[in-house]
C-alpha positions as CSV (number, residue, x, y, z in Angstrom):
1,X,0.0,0.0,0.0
2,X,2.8,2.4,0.7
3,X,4.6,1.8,-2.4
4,X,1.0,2.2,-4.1
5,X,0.7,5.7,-2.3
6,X,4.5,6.8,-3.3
7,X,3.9,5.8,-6.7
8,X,0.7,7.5,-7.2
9,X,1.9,10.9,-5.3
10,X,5.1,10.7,-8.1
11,X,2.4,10.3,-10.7
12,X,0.5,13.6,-9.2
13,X,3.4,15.6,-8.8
14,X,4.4,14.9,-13.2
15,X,1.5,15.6,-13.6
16,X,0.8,18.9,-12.0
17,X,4.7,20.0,-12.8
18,X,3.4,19.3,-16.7
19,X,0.6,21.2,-16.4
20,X,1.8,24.3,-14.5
21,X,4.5,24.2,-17.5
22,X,1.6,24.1,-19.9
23,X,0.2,27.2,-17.9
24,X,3.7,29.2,-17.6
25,X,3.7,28.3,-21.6
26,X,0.6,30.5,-21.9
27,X,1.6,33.1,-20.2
28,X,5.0,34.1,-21.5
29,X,5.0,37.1,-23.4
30,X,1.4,37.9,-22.3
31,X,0.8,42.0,-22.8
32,X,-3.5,41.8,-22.8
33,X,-6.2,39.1,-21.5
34,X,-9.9,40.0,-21.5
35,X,-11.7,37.7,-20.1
36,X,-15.2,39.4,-19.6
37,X,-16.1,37.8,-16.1
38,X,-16.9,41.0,-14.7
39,X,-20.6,40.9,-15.3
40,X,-21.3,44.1,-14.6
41,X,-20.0,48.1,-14.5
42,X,-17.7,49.4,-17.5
43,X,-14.4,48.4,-16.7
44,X,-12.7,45.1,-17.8
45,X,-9.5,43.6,-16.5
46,X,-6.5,43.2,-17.8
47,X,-5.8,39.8,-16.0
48,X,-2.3,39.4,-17.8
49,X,-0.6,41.4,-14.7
50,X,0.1,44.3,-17.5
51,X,-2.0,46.7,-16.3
52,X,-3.9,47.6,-19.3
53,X,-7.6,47.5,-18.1
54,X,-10.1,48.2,-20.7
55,X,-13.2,50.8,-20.6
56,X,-16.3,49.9,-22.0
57,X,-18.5,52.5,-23.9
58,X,-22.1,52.4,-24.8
59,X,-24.2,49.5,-23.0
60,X,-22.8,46.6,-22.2
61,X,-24.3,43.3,-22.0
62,X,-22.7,40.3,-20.1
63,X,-23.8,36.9,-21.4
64,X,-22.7,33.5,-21.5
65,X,-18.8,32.9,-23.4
66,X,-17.3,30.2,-24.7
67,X,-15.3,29.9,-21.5
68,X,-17.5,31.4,-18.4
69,X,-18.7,35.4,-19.2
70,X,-18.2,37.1,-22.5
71,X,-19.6,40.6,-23.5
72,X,-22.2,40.8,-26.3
73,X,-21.6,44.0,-28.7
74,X,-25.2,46.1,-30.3
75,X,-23.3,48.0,-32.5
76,X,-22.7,50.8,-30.6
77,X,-21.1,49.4,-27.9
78,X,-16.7,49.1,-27.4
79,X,-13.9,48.5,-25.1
80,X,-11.1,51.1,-25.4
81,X,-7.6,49.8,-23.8
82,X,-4.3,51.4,-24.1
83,X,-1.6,51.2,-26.3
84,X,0.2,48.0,-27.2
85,X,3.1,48.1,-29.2
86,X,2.6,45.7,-32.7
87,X,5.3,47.3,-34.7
88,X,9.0,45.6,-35.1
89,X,7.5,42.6,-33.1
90,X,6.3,39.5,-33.3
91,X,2.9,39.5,-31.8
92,X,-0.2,36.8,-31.9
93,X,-3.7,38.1,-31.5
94,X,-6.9,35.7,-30.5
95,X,-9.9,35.6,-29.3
96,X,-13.3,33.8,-29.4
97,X,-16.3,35.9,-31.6
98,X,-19.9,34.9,-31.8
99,X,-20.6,37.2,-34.9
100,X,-24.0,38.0,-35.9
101,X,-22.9,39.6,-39.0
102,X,-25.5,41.9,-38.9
103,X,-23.9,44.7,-41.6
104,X,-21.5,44.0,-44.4
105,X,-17.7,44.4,-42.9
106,X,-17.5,44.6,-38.9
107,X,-14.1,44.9,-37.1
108,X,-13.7,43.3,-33.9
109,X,-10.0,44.0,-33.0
110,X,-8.5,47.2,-34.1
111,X,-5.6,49.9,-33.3
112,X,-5.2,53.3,-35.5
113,X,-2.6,55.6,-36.4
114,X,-4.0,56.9,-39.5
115,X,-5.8,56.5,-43.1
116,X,-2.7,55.0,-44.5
117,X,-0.9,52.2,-45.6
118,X,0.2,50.0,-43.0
119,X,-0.5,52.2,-40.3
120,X,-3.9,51.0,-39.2
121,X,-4.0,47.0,-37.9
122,X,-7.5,45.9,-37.7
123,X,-9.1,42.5,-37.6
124,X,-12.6,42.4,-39.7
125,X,-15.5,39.1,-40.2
126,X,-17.4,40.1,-43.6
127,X,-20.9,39.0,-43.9
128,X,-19.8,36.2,-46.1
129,X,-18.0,34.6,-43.6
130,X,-14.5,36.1,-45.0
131,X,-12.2,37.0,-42.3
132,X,-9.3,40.0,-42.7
133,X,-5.6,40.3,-41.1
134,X,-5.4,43.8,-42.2
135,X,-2.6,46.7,-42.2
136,X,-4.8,49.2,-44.1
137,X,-4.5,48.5,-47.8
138,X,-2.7,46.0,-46.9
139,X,-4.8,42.6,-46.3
140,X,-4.4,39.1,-45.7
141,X,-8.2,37.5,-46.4
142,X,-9.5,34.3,-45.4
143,X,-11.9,32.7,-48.2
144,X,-15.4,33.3,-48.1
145,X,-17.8,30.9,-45.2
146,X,-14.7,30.6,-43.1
147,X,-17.0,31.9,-40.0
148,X,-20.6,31.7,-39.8
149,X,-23.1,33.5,-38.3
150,X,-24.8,32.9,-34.8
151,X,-21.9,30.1,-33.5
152,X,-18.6,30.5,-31.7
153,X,-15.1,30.6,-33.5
154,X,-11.8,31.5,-32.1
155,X,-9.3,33.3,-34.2
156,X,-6.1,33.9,-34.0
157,X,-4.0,36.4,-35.7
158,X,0.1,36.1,-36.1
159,X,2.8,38.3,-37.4
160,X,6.5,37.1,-37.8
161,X,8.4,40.5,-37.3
162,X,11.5,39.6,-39.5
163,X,10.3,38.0,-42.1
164,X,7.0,39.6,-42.4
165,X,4.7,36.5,-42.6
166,X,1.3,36.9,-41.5
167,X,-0.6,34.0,-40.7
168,X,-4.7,33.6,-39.9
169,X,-6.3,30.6,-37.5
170,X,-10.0,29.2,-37.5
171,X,-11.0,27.2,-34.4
172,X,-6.3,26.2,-34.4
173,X,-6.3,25.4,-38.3
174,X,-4.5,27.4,-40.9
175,X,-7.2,29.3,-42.6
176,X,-4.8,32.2,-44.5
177,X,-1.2,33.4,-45.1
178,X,1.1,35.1,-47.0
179,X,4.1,37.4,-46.8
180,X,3.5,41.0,-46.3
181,X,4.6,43.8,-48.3
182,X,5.9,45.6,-45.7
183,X,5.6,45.5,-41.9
184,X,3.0,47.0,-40.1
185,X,4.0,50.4,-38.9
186,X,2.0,51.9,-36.4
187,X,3.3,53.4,-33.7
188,X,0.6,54.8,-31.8
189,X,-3.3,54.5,-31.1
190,X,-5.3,52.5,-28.3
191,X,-6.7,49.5,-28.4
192,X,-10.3,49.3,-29.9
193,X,-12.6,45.8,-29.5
194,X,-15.7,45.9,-31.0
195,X,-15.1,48.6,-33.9
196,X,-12.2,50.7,-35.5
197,X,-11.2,54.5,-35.1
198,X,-11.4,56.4,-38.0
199,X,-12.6,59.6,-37.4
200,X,-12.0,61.0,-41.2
201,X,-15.2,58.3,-41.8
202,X,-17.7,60.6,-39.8
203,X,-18.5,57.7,-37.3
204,X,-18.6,58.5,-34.1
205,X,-17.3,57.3,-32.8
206,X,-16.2,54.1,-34.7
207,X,-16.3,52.5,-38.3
208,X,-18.0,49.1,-39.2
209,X,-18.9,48.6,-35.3
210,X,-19.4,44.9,-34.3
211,X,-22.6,42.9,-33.6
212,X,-21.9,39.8,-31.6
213,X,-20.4,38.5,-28.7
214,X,-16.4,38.3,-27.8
215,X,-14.6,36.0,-25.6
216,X,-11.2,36.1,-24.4
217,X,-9.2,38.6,-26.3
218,X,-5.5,38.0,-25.8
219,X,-2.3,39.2,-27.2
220,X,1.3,37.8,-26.8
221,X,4.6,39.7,-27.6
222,X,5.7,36.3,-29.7
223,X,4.8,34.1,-32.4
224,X,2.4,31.0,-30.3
225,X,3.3,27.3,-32.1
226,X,-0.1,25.6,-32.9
227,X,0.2,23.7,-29.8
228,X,-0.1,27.0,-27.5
229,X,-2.8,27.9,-29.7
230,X,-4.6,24.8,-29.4
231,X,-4.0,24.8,-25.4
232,X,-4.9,28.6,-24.6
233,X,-8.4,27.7,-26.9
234,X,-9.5,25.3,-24.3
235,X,-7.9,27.4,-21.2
236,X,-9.7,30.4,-18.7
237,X,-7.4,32.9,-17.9
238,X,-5.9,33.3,-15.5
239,X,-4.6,29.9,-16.4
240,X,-6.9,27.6,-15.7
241,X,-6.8,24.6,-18.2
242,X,-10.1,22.9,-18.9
243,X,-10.5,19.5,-17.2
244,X,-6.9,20.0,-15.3
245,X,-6.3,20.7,-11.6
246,X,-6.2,24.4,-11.0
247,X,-4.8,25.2,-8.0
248,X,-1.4,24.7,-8.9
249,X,-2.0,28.4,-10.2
250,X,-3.4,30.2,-7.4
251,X,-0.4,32.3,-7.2
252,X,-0.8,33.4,-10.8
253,X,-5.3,33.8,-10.4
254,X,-4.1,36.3,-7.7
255,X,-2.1,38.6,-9.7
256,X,1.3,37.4,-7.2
């Protein structure tokens, strides 16, 4: 029986020590992490320990996510957060969307510098399912029906700094790449979810404002193999794997 117990508690301890470096995995590099568990007010957490807390504008509506709370978007209703560097640097964007694809081109991710080329990053779902990586005229597309209306996806968006290549992922699959033109240059701009700035378009105050809701929106400052893609899909942050043991990170839940 003792040998049994020794055995088993080795076993335990693998497994947790795996896990928790599955979790650590996650979080390297980790600038931004929505959750939307707040369920009520207008502010949203930044629970990557970064600081950058979002605001929400317009009338918020907490409903059920893809993993715990999201927040459902009416069209006139966005999260600003501060800036984030995405120029000279790898970065990966993802998050889950529940589009409703209510208009024709609605942008769900967004930060602007100006009506120029390469200088304002923006993630868009068109109507017809097409999904754009986009630099302002400068686009990587998805083909048409790779997201449909009314059910949950996760995307996720990722940008090689040196050599440029630009890569889109449906639900962890490959849905789009290719190798930009030139880099993306902004240098300045908050953080929009929900809808993009651009001002010169007599929005106000947003262009192609989302319908639908979003579930947590994440960025890293590094390219995430498929694998960390795969395993932040199916995990709550703070990390908090699906089906795995959680309090090994209690430490990291509390922000210590």
């Amino acid at each position: 029986m003792r040998l049994f117990t020794m055995v088993f508690s080795v076993i335990m301890v693998c497994f947790l020590a795996f896990t928790l470096s599955e979790a650590q995995e996650v979080t390297d590099d980790l600038v931004l992490a929505f959750s939307f568990e707040e369920g009520a007010g207008s502010a949203v957490k930044d629970r990557s320990g970064q600081g950058n807390d979002g605001k929400i504008e317009g009338k918020p509506e907490w409903v059920a996510g893809k993993l715990g709370g999201a927040l459902h978007f009416d069209g006139s209703t966005y999260v600003a957060a501060p800036y984030i560097q995405f120029n000279d640097i790898d970065f990966t964007v993802q998050l889950w969307v529940k589009p409703e694809m209510a208009t024709e081109q609605e942008v769900v991710f967004s930060q602007h510098e100006s009506n120029s080329a390469n200088l304002s990053l923006h993630f868009r779902i068109h109507n017809n399912g097409m999904v754009r990586l986009g630099y302002y005229s400068n686009d990587l597309d998805t083909p048409a029906g790779t997201v449909k209306a009314d059910e949950w996806v996760n995307l996720t968006f990722r940008v090689d700094a040196k050599t440029n290549e630009r890569k889109t992922f449906v639900d962890g699959v490959e849905a789009a790449s290719d190798t930009s033109a030139s880099a993306y240059l902004g240098a300045k701009g908050e953080i929009r979810i929900g809808g993009w700035e651009r001002p010169t378009k007599g929005e106000n105050p947003f262009y192609q404002i989302y319908h639908g809701a979003i579930d947590e929106v994440r960025v890293w400052h590094r390219l995430l193999n498929e694998d960390e893609m795969l395993n932040s899909m199916e995990t709550e942050m703070p990390v908090e794997p699906l089906g795995k043991a959680a309090t090994a990170w209690g430490a990291v839940k509390n922000g210590n």
